[in-house]
N, C-alpha and C positions, 0 to 999 in steps of 0.2 A: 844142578839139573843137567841133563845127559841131552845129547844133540836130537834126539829121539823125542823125551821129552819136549823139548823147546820148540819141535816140528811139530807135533801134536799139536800145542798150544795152539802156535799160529794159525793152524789149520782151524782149530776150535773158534779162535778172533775172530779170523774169517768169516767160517761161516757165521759164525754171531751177529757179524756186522753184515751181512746180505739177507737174514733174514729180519735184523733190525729194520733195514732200509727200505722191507717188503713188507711189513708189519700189517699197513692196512688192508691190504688185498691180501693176504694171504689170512686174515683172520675173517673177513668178510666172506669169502670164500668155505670157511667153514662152517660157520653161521650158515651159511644158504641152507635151505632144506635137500636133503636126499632122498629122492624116490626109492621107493621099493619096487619098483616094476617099471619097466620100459615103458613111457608114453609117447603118441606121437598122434598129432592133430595138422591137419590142412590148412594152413589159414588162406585163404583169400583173398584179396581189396576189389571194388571199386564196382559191383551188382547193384542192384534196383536202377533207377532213373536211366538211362540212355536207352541206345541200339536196342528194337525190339528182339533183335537176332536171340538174345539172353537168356530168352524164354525157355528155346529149343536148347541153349548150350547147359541150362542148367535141369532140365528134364533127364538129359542124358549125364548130366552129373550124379546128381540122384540115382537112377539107376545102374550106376558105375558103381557106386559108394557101398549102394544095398549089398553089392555080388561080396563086397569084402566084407569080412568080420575075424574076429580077433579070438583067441580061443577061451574068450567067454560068454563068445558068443553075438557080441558087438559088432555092429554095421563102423566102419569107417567116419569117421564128420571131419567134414570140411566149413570153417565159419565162413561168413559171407558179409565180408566190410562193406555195409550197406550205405550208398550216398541216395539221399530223397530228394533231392530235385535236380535238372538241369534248365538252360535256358529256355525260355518261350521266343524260339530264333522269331517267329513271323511277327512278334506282338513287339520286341526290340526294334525290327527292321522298320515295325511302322512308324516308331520313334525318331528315327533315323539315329538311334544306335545312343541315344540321349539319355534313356529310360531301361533298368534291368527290369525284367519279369521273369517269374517262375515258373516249369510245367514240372509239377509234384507229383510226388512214386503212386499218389492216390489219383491219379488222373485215368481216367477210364482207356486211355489208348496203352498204359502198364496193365491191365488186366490179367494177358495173359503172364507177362514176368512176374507180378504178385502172387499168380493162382501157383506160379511154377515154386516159388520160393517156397510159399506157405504146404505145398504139398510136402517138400524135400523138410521141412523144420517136423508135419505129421510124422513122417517115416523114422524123424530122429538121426536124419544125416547131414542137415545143415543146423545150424548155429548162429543168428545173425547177430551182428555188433554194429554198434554206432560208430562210421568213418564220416559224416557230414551232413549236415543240410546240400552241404554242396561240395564239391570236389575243389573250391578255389573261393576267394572270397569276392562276390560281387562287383562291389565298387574298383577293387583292385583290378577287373578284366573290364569293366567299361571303362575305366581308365587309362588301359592296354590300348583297347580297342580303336579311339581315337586317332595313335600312333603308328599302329600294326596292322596293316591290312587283312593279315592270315586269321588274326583274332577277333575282328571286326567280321570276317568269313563263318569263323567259330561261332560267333556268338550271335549270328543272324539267320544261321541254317537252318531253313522249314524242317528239316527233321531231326527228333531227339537225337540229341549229339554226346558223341564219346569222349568224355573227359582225357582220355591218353593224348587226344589230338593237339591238346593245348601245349603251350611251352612249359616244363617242367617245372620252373619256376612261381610258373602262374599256378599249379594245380595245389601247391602248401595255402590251407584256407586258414589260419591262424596266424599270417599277419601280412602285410599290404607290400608284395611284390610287383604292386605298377610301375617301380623303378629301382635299382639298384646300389647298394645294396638293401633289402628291405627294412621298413618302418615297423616297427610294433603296436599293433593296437589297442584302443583304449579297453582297461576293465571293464566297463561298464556295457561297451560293446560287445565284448565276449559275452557276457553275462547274459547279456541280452538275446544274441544267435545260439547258445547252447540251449537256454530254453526254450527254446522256435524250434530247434530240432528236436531236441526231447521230445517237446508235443508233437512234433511230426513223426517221428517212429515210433508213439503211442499208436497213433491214429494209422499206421500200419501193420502193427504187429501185435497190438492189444493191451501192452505193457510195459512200462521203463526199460531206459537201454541199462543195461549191469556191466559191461564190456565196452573199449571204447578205446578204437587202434587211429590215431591223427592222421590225416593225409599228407603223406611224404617223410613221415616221424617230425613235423615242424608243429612244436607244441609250448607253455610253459606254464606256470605257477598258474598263472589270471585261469589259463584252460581246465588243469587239473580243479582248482576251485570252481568253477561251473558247474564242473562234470560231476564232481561227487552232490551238490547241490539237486543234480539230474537224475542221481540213481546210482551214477557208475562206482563199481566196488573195484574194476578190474583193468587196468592200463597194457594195452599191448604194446611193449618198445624194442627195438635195436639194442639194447643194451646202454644207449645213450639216450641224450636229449639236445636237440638241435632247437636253437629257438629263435634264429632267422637263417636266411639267404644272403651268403654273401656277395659283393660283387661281380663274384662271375657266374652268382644265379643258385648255386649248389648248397645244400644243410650246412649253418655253421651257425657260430655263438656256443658252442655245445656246452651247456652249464653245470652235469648231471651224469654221472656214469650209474647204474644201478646193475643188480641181480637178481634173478625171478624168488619174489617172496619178499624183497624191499619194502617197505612202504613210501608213497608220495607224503608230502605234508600236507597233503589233506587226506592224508588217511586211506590212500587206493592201497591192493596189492599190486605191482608192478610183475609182469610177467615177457622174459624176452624170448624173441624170436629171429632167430639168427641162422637158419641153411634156408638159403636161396635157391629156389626150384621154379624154372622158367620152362616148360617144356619145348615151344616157342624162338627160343634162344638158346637152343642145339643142348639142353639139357638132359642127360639119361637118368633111366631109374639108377643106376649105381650111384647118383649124385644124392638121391634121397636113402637108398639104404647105409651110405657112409654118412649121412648127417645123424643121422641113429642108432646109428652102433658110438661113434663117436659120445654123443648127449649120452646113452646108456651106460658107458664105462665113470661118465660126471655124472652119475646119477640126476641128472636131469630130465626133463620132459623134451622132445624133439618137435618143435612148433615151428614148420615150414610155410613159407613166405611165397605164395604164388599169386599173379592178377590174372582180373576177367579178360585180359586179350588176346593169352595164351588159346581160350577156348572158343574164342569171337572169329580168329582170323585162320587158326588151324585146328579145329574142331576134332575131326577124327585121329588126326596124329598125336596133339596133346591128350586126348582121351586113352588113347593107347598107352603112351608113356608113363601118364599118372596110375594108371591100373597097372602096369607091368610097374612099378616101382611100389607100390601099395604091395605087390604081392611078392616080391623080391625083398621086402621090408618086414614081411610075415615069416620066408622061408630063412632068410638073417639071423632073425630075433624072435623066435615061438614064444616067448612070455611079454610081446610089446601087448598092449593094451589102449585102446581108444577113447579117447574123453572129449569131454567141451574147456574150452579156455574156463568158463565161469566153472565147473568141477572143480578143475585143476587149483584155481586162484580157492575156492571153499577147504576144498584138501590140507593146504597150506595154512592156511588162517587158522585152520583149524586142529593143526598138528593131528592128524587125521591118523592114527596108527593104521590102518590100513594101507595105507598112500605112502606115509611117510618114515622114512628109516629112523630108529633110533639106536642102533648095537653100533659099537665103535667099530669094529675092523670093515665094515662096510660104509662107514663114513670116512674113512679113513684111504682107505681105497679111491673113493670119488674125489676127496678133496685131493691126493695126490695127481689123479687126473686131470683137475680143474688148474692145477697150478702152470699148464702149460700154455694157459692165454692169458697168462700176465705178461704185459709189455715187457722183455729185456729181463724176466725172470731166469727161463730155460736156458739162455746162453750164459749168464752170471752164476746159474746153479753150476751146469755142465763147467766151465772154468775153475771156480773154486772146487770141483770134486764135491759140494754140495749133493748135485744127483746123485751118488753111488747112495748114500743112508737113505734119499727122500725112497728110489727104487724097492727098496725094505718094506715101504707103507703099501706097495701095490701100483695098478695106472704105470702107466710110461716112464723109464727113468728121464 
């Protein structure tokens, strides 16, 4: 065998042995589904129950959403991770902070934020999904509350109060952050709050929730079995699953990596949502047209991640930035196309030829571009000279 030969080889070993070592992820990765068409959807957190202000920030949402459309002719949608209750600050305070009570999204002083929602869901440019009963779990903030003055403040305020204002910690309603690092709640418990809110976003919206993104992505098995119990076919995640609060308060336990199109063990489709668009925190539209061109070349769906207080505390400059990025996002990508999360999650279940790629050199292409958010993939390709042949499939070498 000639020095030639024997280089080859090992070159061959090589890479044998780093796509050995990448085996699972890079076959999972295939398997994901490939769109045929640029999608890209708003997601939102944290509407219904609080600050009346919501009203007017989502009047003019609506109205924003309507002026965009897609060259099929489609308005823009933005989902609206909807939380149904906050506290009854006056009715705790008379407690002396002893007692939680409820002021639910059906309470006549939400009127006008309902009437606002329900007009934007008519027009076909919102989308709501199930984010909580509550933005935090009860017991767990009167258990705060006792301790922390700030939360005892929170939780006693004569007027509807903003979930953002709480400690970040405290706002994960799926498991008992009154102390750290957090405890996990009982099944039976879940079981019991997922059906209270189910009936509560019936009796809002007319219908079971289908959709259903956690508050703070802190979620796990007990929830996913609730949920589908509940209705939900459709899981919005990170791409992970965080299933407490660690010590110093922050998403951990993470048990669970998935990909849009996965299934949960109870049978969800998992759908991730991973560019982050804050307009609020110095975000530009380029920050949304690069999450989408990026997700388009993985033939992926682009499901961007923004909350209600981008449009609570800076109203007309977020408004500006999300319509100049919507249309900086049209002029990028002329074939992106708008949907709803539950579409999207039917699409997929459904190997939808319409939606979904099936010819190889365009699967082939996307998985080659998907391969570069694997951990410690891209430098172990690039080293081994791996990337020169992947570069041949299309995507980034």
């Amino acid at each position: 065998m000639t020095v030639i030969a024997l280089a080859l080889a090992a070159i061959l070993l090589l890479w044998t042995a780093v796509l050995l070592a990448f085996a699972g992820p890079l076959v999972a990765r295939w398997r994901e589904p490939v769109l045929c068409h640029p999608v890209l959807i708003i997601e939102s957190d944290d509407w219904g129950a609080g600050p009346l202000a919501q009203a007017d920030a989502l009047r003019h949402l609506s109205a924003l959403l309507q002026r965009v459309r897609d060259r099929s002719g489609r308005a823009a949608v933005m989902t609206l991770g909807t939380v149904l209750e906050v506290p009854d600050g006056a009715r705790i305070d008379a407690s002396d902070c002893t007692e939680y009570h409820a002021l639910p999204l059906t309470d006549p002083r939400f009127g006008s934020v309902r009437a606002a929602m329900q007009d934007g869901i008519a027009a076909n440019v919102f989308a709501p999904q199930l984010h909580g009963q509550c933005h935090y779990w009860p017991p767990a903030v009167l258990a705060a509350a006792q301790v922390e003055i700030k939360v005892r403040g929170w939780l006693t305020a004569p007027e509807p109060a903003a979930t953002e204002d709480l400690p970040s910690h405290l706002q994960s309603r799926w498991v008992d952050a009154s102390s750290l690092p957090s405890h996990a709640l009982a099944p039976e418990s879940i079981r019991h709050a997922v059906a209270a809110e189910a009936a509560a976003y019936h009796a809002v919206f007319g219908s079971a929730p289908q959709v259903a993104v956690a508050t703070t992505f802190v979620w796990d098995d007990a929830v996913e079995a609730a949920w589908v119990q509940a209705g939900v076919g459709a899981i919005i995640t990170p791409g992970r699953r965080a299933t407490c609060r660690n010590a110093a308060g922050r998403p951990g336990c993470v048990d669970a990596m998935m990909l849009t199109g996965e299934r949960s063990r109870a049978g969800q489709t998992y759908l991730v949502r991973d560019v982050y668009f804050e307009p609020a925190l110095g975000h530009g539209p380029q920050r949304l047209v690069d999450g989408l061109l990026a997700r388009s070349r993985q033939g992926r769906a682009c499901l961007v991640e923004t909350h209600r207080f981008n449009f609570l505390h800076a109203l007309d400059a977020s408004l500006a930035t999300l319509e100049a990025g919507l249309n900086a996002a049209l002029s990028a990508c002329t074939a992106v196309r708008f949907l709803t999360p539950l579409e999207l999650a039917r699409a997929i279940q459904d190997r939808d030829p319409a939606w979904i790629e099936s010819r190889w050199m365009p699967r082939l292409a996307a998985w080659r571009a998907r391969l570069d958010d694997i951990p410690r993939f891209r430098r172990l390709s690039r080293l081994s000279g791996l990337a020169l042949p992947l570069s041949l499939l299309g995507g980034r070498a």
